[in-house]
C-alpha positions as CSV (number, residue, x, y, z in Angstrom):
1,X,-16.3,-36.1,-54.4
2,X,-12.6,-35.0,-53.9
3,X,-10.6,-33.1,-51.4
4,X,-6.8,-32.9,-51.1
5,X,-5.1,-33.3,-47.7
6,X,-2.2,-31.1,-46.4
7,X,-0.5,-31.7,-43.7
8,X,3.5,-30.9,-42.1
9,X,5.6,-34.1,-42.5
10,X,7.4,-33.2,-39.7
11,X,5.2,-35.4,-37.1
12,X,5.4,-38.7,-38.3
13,X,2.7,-40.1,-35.8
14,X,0.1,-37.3,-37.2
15,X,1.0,-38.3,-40.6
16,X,0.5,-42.3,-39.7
17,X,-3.1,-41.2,-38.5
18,X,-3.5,-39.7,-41.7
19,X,-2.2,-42.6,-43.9
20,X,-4.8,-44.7,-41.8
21,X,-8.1,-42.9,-41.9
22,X,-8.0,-42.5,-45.4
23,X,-7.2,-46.4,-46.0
24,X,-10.5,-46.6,-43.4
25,X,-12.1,-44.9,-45.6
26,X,-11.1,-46.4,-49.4
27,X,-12.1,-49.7,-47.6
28,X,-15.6,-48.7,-46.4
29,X,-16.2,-47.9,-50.0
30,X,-17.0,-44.4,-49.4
31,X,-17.7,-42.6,-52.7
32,X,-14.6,-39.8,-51.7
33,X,-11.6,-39.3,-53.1
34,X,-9.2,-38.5,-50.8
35,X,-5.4,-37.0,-52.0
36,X,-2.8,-37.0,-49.8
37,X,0.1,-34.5,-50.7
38,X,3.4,-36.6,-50.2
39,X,1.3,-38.8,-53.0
40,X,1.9,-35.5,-55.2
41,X,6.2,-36.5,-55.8
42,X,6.8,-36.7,-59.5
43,X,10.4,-37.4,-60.4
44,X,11.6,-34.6,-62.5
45,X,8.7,-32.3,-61.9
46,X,8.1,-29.8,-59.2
47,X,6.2,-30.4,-56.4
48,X,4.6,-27.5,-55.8
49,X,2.9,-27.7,-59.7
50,X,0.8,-30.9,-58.7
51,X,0.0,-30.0,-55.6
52,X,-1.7,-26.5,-56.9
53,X,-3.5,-28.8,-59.6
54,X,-4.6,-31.3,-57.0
55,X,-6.2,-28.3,-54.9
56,X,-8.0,-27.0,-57.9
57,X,-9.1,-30.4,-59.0
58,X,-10.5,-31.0,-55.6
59,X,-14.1,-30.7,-53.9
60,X,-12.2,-29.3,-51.0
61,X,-9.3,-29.0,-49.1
62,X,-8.3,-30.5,-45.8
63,X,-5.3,-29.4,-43.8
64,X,-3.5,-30.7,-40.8
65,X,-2.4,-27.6,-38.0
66,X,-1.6,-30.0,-35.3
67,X,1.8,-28.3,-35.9
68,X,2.0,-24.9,-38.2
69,X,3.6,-25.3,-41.4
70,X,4.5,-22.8,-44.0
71,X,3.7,-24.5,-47.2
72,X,0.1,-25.5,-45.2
73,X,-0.7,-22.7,-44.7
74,X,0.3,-21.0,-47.7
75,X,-2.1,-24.1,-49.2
76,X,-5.0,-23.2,-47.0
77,X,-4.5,-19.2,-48.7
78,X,-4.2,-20.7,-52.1
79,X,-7.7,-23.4,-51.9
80,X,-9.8,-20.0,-50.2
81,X,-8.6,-18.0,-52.8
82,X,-10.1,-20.8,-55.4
83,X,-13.1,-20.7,-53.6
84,X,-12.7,-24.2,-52.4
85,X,-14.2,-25.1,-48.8
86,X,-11.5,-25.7,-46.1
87,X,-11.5,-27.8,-43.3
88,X,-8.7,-27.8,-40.7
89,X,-8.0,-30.4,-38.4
90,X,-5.7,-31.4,-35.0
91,X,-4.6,-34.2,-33.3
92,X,-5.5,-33.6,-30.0
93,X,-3.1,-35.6,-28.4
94,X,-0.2,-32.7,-29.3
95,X,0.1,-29.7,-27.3
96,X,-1.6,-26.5,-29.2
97,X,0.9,-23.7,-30.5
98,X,-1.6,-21.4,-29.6
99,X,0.7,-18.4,-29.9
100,X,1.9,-18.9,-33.5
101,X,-1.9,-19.7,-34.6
102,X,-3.1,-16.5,-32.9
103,X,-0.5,-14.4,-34.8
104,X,-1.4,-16.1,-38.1
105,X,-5.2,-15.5,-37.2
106,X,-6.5,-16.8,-40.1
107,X,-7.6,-20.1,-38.1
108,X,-9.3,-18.4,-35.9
109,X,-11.9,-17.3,-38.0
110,X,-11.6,-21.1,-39.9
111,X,-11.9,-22.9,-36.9
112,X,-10.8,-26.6,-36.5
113,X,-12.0,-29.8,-35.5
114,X,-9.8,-32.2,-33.1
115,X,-9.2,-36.1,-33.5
116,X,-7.7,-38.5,-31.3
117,X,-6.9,-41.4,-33.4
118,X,-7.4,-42.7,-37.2
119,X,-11.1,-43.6,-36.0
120,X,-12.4,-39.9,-34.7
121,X,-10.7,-38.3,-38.3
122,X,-12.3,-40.6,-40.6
123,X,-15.2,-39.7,-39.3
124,X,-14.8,-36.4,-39.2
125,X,-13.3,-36.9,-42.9
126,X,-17.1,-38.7,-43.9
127,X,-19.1,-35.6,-42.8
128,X,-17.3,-32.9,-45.1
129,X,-18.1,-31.8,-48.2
130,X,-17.3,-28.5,-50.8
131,X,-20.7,-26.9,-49.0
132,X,-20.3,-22.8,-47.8
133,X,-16.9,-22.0,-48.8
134,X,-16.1,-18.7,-47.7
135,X,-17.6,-15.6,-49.7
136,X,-14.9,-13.9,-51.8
137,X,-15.4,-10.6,-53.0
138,X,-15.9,-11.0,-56.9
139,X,-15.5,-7.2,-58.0
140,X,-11.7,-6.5,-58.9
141,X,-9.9,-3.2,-56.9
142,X,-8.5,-1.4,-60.2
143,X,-6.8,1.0,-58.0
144,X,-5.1,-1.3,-55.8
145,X,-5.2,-5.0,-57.5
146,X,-2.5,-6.5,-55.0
147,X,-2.6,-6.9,-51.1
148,X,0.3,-7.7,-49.6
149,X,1.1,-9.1,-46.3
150,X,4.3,-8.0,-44.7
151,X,6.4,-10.4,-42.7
152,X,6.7,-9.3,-38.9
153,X,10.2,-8.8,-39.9
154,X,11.8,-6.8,-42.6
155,X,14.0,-9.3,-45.5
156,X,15.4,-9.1,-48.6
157,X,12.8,-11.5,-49.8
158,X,10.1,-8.9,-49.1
159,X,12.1,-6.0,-50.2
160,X,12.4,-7.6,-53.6
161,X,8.6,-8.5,-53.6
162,X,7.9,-5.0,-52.6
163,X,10.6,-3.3,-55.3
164,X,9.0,-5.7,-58.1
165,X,5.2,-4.8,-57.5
166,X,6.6,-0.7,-57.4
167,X,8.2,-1.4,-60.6
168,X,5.4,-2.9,-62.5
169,X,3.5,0.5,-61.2
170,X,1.1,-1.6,-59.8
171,X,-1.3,0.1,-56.8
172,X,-1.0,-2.0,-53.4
173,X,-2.5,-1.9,-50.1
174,X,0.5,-3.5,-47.6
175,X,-0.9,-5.3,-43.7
176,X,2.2,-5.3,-41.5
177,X,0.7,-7.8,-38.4
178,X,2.8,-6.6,-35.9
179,X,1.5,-2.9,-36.4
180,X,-1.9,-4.0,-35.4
181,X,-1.8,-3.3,-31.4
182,X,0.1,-0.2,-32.9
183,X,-2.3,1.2,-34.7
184,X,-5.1,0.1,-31.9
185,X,-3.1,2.1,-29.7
186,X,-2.6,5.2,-32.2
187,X,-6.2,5.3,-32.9
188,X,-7.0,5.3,-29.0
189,X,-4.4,8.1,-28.8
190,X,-6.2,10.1,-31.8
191,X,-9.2,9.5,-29.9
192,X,-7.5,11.0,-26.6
193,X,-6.5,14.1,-28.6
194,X,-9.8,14.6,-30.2
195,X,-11.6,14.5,-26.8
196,X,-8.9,16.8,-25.0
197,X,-9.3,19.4,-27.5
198,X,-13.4,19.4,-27.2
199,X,-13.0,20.0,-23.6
200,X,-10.6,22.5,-23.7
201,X,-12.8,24.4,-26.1
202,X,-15.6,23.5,-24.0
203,X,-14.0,25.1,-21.3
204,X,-12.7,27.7,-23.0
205,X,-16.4,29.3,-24.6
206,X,-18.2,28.7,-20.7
207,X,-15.1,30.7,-18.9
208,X,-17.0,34.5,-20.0
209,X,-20.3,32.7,-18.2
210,X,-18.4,32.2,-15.4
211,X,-16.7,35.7,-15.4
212,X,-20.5,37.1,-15.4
């Protein structure tokens, strides 16, 4: 069994935990694998092309969010689109950054288990496996083969993307997250509308009743 680890480098004592569970575990003789991503640094190579091959390789994925990164994340997307199982995991012993999670929302649907030292992850680490990844649909949109996820914020990163995909006339569907209490709300309003304009009519067609 293999899995890959990804975690931010940014907290050193999260990443000691992590350098120390999996040493727990090599030295139980456990019959798992486990790849840490800073292991991943090939002079003259880039380090992005070993860590998608050590994702791909792997069983599944585990991934540190004790404190959001962009490249974990963007390595949680990648392993679910492989199909791989994910697991996520938090030291609990750092404060939650509950609002930039909740934006993200993809780990809310995830879900993640919390440790407290190198003891409570390796065993949490023992009881994983690739088991119930989640279901991708298989059957390829013709019409509209790319999704793209908008940043909250308009770029001229994204405004390349965008020109690039509309250049290659290929059909897209575009999720700005931001817009999504907007569109609640514009729906609701549609909804208002709808109903104001049955009761007027309602009220309209029983006024000659009334007359009589």
């Amino acid at each position: 069994m293999r899995s890959f680890f990804a975690y931010p480098s940014s907290q050193q004592e999260v990443v000691k935990v992590i350098r120390a569970a999996k040493e727990q575990i090599v030295t139980s003789g456990a019959q798992l694998n486990i790849q840490l991503w800073e292991e991943n640094e090939i002079c003259g190579r880039p380090l992005t092309s070993p860590i998608f091959e050590g994702i791909k390789e792997a069983d599944f994925l585990i991934a540190d969010v004790t404190s959001l990164n962009f490249n974990v994340t963007f390595e949680i997307g990648y392993a679910i689109g492989l199909g791989k199982r994910v697991y996520l995991t938090r030291n609990s012993n750092f404060r939650r950054t509950g609002d930039l999670i909740d934006k993200i929302g993809i780990f809310d649907t995830l879900g993640f288990q919390s440790y407290a030292d190198q003891a409570d992850l390796r065993k949490l680490i023992s009881g994983f496996d690739g088991s119930n990844p989640i279901p991708l649909r298989t059957i390829l949109n013709v019409r509209s083969p790319v999704y793209l996820l908008r940043t909250p914020q308009s770029n001229s990163s994204e405004l390349a993307i965008i020109s690039r995909i509309k250049k290659a006339r290929l059909g897209f569907r575009a999720y700005m997250p931001s817009d999504v209490r907007g569109s609640r709300l514009r729906r609701l309003s549609t909804m208002c509308r709808r109903a104001s304009g049955r009761s007027s009519r309602c009220c309209r067609s029983s006024s000659p009743m009334l007359k009589s």
